[in-house]
Structure formats: C-alpha cells, structure tokens
ROSE-4610 file (N, C-alpha, C; in Angstrom, 1 decimal, always signed):
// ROSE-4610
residu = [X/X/X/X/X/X/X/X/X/X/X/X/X/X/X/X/X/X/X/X/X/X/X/X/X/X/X/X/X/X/X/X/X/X/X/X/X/X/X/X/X/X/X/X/X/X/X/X/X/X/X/X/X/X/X/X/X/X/X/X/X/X/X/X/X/X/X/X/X/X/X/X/X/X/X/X/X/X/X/X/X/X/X/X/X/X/X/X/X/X/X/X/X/X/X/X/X/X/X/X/X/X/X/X/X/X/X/X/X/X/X/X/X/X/X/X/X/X/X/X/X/X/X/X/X/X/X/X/X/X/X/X/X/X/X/X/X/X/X/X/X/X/X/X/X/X/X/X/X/X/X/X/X/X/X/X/X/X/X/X/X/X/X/X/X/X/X/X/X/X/X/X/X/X/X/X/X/X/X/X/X/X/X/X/X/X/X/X/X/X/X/X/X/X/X/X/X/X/X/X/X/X/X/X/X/X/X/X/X/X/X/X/X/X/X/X/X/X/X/X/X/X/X/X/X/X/X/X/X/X/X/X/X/X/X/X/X/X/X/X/X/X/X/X/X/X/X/X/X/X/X/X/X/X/X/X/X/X/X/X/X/X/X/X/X/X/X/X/X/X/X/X/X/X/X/X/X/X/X/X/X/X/X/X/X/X/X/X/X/X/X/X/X/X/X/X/X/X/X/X/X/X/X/X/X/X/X/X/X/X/X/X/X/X/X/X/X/X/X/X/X/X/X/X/X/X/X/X/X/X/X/X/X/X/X/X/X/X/X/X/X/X/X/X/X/X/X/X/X/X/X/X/X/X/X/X/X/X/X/X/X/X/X/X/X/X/X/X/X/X/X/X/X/X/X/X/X/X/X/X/X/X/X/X/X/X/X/X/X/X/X/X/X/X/X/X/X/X/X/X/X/X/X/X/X/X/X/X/X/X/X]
num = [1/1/1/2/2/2/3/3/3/4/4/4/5/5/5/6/6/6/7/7/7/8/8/8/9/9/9/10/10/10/11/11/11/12/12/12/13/13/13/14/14/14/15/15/15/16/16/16/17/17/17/18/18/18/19/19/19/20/20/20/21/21/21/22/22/22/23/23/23/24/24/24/25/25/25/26/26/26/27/27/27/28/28/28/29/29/29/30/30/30/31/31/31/32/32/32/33/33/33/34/34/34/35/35/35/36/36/36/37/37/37/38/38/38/39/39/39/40/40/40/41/41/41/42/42/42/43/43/43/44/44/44/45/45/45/46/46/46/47/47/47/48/48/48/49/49/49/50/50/50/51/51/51/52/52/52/53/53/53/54/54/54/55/55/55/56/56/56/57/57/57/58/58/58/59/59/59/60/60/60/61/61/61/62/62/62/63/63/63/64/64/64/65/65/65/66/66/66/67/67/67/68/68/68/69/69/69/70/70/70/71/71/71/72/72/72/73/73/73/74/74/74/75/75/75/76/76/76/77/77/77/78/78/78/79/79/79/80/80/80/81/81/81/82/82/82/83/83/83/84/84/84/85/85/85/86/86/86/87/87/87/88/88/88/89/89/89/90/90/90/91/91/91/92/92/92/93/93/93/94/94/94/95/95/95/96/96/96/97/97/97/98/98/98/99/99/99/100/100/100/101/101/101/102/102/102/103/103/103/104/104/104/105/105/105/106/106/106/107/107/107/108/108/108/109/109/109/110/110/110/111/111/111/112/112/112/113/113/113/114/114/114/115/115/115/116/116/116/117/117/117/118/118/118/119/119/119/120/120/120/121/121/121/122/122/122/123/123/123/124/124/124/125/125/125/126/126/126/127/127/127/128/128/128/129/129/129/130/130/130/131/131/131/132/132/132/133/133/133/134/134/134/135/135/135/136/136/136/137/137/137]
x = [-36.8/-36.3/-34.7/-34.1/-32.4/-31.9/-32.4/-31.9/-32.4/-32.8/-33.1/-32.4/-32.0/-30.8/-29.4/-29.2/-27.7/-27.8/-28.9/-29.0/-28.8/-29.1/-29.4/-27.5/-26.9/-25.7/-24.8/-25.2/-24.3/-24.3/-25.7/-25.7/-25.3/-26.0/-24.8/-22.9/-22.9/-21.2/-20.8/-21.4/-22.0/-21.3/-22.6/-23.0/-21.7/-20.7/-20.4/-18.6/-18.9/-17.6/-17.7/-18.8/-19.0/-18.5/-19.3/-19.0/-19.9/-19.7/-21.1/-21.8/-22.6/-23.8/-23.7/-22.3/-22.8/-22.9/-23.8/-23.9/-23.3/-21.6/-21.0/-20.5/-21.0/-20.6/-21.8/-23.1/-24.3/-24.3/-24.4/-24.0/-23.0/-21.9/-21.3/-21.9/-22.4/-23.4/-24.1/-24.5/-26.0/-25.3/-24.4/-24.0/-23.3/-22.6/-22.1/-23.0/-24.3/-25.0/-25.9/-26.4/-26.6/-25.7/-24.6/-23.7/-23.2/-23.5/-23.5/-24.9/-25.9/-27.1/-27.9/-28.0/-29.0/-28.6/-29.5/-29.0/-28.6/-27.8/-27.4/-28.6/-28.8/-29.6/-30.8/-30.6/-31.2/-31.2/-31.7/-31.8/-31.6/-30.4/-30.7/-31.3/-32.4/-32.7/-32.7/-32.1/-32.2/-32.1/-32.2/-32.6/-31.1/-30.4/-29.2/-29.6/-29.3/-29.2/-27.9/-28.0/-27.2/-27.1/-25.8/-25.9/-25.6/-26.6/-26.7/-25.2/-25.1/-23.8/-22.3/-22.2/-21.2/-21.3/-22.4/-22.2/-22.3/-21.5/-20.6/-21.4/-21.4/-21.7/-21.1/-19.5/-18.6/-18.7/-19.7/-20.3/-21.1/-21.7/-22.4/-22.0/-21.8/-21.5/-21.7/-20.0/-20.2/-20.0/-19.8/-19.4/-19.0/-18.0/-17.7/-18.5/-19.3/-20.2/-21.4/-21.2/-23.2/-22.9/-23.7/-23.5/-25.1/-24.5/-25.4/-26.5/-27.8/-28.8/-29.5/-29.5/-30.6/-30.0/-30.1/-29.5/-30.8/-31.9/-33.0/-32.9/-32.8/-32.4/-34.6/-34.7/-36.1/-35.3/-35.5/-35.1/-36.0/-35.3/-35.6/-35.6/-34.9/-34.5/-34.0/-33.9/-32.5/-30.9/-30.5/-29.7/-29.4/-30.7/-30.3/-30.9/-31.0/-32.0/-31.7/-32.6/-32.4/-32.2/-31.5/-31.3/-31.6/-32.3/-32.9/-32.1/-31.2/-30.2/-30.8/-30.3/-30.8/-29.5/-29.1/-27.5/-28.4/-27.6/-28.3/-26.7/-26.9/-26.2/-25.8/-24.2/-23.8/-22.5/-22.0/-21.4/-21.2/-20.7/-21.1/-19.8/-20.5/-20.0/-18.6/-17.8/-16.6/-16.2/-14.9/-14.9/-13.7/-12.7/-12.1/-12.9/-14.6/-14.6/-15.3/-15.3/-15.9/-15.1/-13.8/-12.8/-13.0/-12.6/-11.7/-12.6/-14.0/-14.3/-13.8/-12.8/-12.3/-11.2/-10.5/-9.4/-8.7/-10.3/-10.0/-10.5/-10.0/-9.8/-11.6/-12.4/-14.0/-14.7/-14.0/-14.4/-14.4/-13.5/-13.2/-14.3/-14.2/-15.5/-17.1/-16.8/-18.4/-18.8/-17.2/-17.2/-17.5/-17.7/-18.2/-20.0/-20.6/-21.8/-21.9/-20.7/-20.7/-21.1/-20.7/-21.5/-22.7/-23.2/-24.5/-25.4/-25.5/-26.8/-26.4/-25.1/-24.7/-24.6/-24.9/-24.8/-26.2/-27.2/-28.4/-29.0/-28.5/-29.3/-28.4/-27.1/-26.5/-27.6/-28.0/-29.2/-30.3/-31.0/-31.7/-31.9/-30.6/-30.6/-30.1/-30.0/-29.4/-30.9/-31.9/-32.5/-33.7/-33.7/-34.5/-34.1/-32.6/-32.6/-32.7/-32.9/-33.0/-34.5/-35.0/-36.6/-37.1/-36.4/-36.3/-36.0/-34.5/-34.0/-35.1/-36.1/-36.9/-38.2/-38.6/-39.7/-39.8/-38.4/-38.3/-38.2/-37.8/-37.6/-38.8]
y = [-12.6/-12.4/-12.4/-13.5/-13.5/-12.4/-11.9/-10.7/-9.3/-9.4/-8.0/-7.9/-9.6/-9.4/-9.3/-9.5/-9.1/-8.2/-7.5/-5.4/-5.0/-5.6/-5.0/-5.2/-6.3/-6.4/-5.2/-5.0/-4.0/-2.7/-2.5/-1.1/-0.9/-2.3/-2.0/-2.0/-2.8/-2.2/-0.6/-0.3/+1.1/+1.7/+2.3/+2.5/+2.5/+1.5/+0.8/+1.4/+1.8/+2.2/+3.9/+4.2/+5.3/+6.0/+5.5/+6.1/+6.7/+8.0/+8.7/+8.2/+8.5/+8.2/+9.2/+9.3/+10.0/+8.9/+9.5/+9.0/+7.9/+8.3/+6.6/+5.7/+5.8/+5.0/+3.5/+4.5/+4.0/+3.6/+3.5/+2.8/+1.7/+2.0/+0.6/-0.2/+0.0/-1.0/-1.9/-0.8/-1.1/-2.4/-2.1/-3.1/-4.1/-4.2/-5.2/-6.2/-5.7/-6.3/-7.1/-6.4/-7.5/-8.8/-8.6/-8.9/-10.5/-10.1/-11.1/-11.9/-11.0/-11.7/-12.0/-11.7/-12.2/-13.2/-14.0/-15.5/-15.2/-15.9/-15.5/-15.4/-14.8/-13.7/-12.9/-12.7/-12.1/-10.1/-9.2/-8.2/-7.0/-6.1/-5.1/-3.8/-3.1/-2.3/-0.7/+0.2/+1.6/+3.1/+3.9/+5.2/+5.8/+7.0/+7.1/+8.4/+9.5/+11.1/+11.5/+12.3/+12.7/+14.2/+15.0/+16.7/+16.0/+16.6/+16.3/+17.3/+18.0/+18.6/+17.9/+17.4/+16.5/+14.9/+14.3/+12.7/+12.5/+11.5/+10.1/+8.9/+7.7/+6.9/+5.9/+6.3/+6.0/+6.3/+7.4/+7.5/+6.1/+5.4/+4.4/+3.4/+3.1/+2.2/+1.1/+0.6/-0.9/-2.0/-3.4/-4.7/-5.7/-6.1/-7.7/-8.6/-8.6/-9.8/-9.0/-7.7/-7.5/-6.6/-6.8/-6.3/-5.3/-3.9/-3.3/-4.0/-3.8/-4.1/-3.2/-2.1/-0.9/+0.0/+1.7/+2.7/+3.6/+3.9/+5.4/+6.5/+7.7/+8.7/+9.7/+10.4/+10.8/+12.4/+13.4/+14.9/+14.7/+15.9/+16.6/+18.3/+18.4/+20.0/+19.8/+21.0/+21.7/+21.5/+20.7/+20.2/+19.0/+18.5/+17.1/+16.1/+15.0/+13.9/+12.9/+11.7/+10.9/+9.5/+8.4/+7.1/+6.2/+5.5/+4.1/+3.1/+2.5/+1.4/+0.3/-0.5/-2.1/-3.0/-3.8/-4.7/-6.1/-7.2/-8.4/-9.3/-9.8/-10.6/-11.9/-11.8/-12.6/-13.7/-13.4/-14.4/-14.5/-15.4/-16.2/-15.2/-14.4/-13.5/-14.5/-14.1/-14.5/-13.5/-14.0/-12.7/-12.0/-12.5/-11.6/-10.4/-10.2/-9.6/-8.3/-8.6/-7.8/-6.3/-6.3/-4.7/-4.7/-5.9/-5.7/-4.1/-3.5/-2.7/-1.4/-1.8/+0.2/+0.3/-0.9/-1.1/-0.7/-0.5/+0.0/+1.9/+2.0/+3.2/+3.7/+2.6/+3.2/+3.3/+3.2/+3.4/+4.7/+5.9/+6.8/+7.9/+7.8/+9.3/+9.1/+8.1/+8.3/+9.0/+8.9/+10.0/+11.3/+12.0/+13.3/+13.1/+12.1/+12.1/+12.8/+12.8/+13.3/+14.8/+15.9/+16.9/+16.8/+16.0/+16.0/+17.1/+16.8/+18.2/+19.3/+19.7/+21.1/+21.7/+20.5/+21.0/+21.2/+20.8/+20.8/+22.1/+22.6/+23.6/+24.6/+24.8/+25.8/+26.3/+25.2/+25.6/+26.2/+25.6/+26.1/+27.7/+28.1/+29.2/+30.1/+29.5/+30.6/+31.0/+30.2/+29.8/+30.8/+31.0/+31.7/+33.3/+33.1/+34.8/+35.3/+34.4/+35.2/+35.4/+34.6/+34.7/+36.1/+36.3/+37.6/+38.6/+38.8/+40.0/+40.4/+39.2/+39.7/+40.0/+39.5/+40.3/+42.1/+42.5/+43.2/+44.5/+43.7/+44.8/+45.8]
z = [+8.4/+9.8/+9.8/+9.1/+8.8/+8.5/+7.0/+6.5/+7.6/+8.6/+9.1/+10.6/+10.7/+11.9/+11.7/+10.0/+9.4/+8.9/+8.9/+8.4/+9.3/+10.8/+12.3/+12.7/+12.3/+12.8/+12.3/+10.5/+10.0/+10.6/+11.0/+11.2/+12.6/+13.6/+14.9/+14.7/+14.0/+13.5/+13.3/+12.5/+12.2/+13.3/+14.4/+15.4/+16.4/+16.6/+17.4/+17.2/+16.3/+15.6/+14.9/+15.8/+15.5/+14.1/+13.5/+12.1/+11.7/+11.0/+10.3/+9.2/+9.1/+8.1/+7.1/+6.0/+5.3/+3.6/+2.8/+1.5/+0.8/+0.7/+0.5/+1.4/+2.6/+3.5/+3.9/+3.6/+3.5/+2.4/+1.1/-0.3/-0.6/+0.3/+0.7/+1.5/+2.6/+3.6/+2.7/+2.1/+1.1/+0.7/-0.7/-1.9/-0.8/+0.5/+1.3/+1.6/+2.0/+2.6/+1.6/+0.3/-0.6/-1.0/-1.0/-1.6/-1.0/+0.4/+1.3/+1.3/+1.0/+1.9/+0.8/-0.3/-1.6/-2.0/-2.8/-3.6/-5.1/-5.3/-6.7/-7.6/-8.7/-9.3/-8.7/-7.3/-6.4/-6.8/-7.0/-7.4/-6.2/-6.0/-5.2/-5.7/-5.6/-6.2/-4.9/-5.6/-4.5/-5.2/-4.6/-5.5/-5.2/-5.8/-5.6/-6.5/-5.2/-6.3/-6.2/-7.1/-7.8/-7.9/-8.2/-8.8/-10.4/-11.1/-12.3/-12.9/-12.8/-13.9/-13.5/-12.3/-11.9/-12.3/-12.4/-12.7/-14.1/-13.4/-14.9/-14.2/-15.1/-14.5/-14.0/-13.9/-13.0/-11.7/-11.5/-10.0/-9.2/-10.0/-9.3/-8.8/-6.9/-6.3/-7.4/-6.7/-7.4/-6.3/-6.6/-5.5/-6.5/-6.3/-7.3/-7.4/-6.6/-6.7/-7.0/-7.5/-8.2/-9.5/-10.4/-11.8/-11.7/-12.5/-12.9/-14.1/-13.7/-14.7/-15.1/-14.2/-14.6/-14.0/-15.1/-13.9/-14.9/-14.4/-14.8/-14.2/-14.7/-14.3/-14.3/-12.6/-13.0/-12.3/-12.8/-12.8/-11.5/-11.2/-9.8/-9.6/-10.4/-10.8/-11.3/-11.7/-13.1/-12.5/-11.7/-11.2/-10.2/-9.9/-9.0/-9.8/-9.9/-9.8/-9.0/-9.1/-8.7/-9.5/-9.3/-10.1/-9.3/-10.4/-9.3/-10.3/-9.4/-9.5/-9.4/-10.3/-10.3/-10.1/-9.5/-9.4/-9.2/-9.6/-9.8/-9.1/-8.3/-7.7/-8.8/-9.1/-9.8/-9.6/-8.4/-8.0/-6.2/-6.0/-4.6/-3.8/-2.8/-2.1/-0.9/-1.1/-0.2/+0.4/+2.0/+2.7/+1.9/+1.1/+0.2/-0.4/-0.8/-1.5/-0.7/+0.3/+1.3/+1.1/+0.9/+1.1/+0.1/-1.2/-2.4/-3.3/-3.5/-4.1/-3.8/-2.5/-1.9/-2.7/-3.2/-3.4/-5.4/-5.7/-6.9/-7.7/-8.9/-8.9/-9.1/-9.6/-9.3/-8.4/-7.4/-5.7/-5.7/-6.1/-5.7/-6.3/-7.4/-8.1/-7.3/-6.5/-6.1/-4.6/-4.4/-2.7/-2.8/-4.0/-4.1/-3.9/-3.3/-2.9/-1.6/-1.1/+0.3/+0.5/-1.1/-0.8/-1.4/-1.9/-2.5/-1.6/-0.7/+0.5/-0.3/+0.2/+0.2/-1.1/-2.3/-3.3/-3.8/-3.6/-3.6/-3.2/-1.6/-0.6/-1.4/-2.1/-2.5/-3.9/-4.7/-5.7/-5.1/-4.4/-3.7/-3.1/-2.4/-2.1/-2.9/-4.2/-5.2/-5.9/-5.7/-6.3/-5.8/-4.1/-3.5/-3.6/-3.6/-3.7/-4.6/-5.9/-7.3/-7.4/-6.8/-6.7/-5.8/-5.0/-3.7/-4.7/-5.3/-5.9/-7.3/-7.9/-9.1/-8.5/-6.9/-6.3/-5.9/-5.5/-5.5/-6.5/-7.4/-8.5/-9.0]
C-alpha cells in the first residue's frame, strides 16, 4: 500500500507539472522511484525497447543508487527489440541523489528513446509499402 501512494505521488507530480509522458522521462520516474522506495538489495526489474541499429549499452537508464545486474535482449524485428533490465538496489538513496544521474554525460544517449515510436512506425511503413509495391508487380 506505501509503495503505491509514493508511485501515486510521483506520477501526481507528473501530472501536476504537466509534463509529458515521453520514454525517458518515464525511465527516470521509474529508476527514481526505486531508488527511493526499495530496500537495499531490493531488485528493479522493466522491459526497455530499443531501435536495434542505434543501441549501445550506454543507452540504459541508470541511478547511483542501483547497479545493473541483467540486461537480455528478445528481437522484435529486424530492427526493434526489447530489453528486460535488471538494477539491484545498492546503496541507501539520499535526496542529493535524486538530480545527480541528469548531471552526468550517461544521462544523455538515452534521450534518443524519445523517437523510439517514430522509429519503429517508419519500419513499419517501409515495410508495408514494399509489401504493396511486390503485390503489385
């Protein structure tokens, strides 16, 4: 019941502050809200896609207080998949550490999640008219 009225607070923050809901804004929530709210060696586990010809795995949200333990990659196409992230809660969340992950240079490669849709639907529809132009033929 705790953890679902400090999920309920973040996202009325959210909300409240009218901010969009795009990809890494939601991934920071995500990793904040563990970060604060798990016990130490407490595990956050979430799915996180990807455009496969663009990711490094310098793309994966990070938080000072949680360490990667698992990153599996399951195809989706010939261009997306998906990663299911494992982070394991390893040290005792303070409010310093709440900004400190914007503040460094691996914050930054992961904001290209923001076209993840468009980069997907752009396959997609490349995908349908080649299918269209070989019906035709």
């Amino acid at each position: 019941m705790a953890l679902s009225c400090t999920l309920n607070r973040y996202l009325l923050l959210m909300a409240q502050e009218h901010l969009e809901f795009r990809l890494p804004e939601i991934k920071s929530l995500l990793l904040l809200f563990g970060a604060e709210t798990l016990v130490l060696g407490g595990r956050l586990v979430y799915w996180l896609p990807v455009y496969t010809p663009e990711y490094t795995e310098e793309m994966v949200p990070w938080h000072p207080c949680l360490e990667l333990v698992s990153n599996c990659e399951q195809k989706l196409s010939s261009h997306t998949s998906r990663r299911l992230i494992t982070m394991e809660k390893v040290k005792k969340f303070e409010n310093r550490d709440q900004y400190s992950h914007l503040l460094s240079d691996h914050f930054l490669p992961y904001q290209g999640h923001n076209s993840f849709r468009e980069k997907y639907f752009s396959g997609v529809t490349k995908r349908i008219a080649k299918e269209e132009k070989s019906t035709q033929e």
